[in-house]
Structures are given as structure tokens and as C-alpha cells.
C-alpha positions in Angstrom: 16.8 19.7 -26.7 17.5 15.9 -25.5 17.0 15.0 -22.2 19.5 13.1 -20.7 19.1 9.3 -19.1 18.3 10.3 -15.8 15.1 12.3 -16.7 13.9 8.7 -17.9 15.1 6.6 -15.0 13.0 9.0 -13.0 9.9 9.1 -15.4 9.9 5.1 -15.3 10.2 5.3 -11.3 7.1 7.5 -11.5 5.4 4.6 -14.0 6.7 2.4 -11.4 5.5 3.9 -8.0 2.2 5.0 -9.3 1.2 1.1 -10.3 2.6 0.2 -6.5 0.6 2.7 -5.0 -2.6 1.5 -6.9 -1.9 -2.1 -6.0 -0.8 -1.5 -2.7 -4.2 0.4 -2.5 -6.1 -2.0 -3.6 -4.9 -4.8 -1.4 -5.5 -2.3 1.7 -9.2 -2.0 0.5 -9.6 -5.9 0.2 -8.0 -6.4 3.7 -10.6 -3.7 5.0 -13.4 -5.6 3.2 -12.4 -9.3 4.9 -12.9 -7.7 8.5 -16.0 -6.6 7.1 -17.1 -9.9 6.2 -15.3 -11.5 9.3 -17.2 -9.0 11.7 -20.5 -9.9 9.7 -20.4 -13.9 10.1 -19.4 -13.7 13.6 -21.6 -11.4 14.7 -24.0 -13.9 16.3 -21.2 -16.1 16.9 -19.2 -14.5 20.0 -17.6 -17.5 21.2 -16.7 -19.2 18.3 -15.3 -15.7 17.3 -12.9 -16.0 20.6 -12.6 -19.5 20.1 -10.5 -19.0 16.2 -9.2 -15.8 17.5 -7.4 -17.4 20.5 -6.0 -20.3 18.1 -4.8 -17.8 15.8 -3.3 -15.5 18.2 0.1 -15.2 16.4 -1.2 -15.5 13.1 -3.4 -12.9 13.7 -0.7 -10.9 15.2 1.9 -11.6 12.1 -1.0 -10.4 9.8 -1.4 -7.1 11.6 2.2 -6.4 11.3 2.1 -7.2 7.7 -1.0 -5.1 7.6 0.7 -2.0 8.9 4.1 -2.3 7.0 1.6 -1.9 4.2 0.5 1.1 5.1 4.0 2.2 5.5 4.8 1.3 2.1 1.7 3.1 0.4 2.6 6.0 2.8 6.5 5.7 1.4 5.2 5.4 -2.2 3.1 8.6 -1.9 5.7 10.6 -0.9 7.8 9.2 -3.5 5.7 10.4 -6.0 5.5 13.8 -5.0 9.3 13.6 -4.7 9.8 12.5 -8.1 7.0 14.9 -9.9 9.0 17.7 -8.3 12.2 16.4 -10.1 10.6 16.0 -13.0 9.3 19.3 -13.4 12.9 21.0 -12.3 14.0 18.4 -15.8 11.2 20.2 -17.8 11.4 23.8 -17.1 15.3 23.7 -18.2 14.6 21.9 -21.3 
């Protein structure tokens, strides 16, 4: 039986999310791995660590906002996913 064009607009959504959510994921992972390295080289640094942090203030603070819409988005994408396999297998078990 032939599907019809919306069971493949949802399977390339699917394509589509799952390669966000692994990019998304890896960009979360190398944010996580910069504080690492930031906490490391300023460890015996405490006042130069201020210092930067002060001068960066709204930088910093833009970053963390961009940092947690990220973690909205993977969030979003995750549920998408499950939204569209469920779809998908409603398209499957009436063809």
C-alpha cells in the first residue's frame, strides 16, 4: 500500500531532529568542557579570575542565556522526537 506525503514529511522531520539533537548535544558537552578548562587555569588565579569576570559581566551573562535556550531547544527536540515516532508508528500499523 503507498503511503501518502505526509508519512515522509514526518520521517524527514525525524532525520531532521535527530541530527539537531546530536549537534545540539554536542555543542552542550563542549560548553561543559570550556568551564572545565576555564575552572582549571584559574584555579591559582583568583583575582585575575574576578578581574576577566567583572569585564565580562554582560558577556558572560548573554552567554548563559544563550547557554540555557540551548537546553531548551535539545529539551524541545527530544520531545519532538518522541512526538513524531508515535506518529509514525500510528502511519505503519494502518499500512
Amino acid at each position: 500500500m503507498i503511503k501518502d506525503n505526509f508519512y515522509y514529511i514526518l520521517k524527514n522531520r525525524l532525520d531532521y531532529a535527530r541530527d539537531y539533537l546530536k549537534d545540539t548535544s554536542d555543542y552542550l558537552r563542549s560548553l561543559n568542557f570550556q568551564k572545565k578548562v576555564k575552572r582549571e587555569f584559574y584555579k591559582d588565579k583568583p583575582l585575575l579570575y574576578l578581574f576577566v569576570n567583572f569585564i565580562n559581566l554582560p558577556t558572560n551573562f548573554i552567554n548563559y542565556l544563550k547557554y540555557l535556550q540551548s537546553i531548551f531547544y535539545y529539551s524541545k527536540a527530544t520531545n519532538e522526537i518522541e512526538v513524531l515516532k508515535k506518529e509514525l508508528e500510528k502511519y505503519d500499523s494502518k499500512f
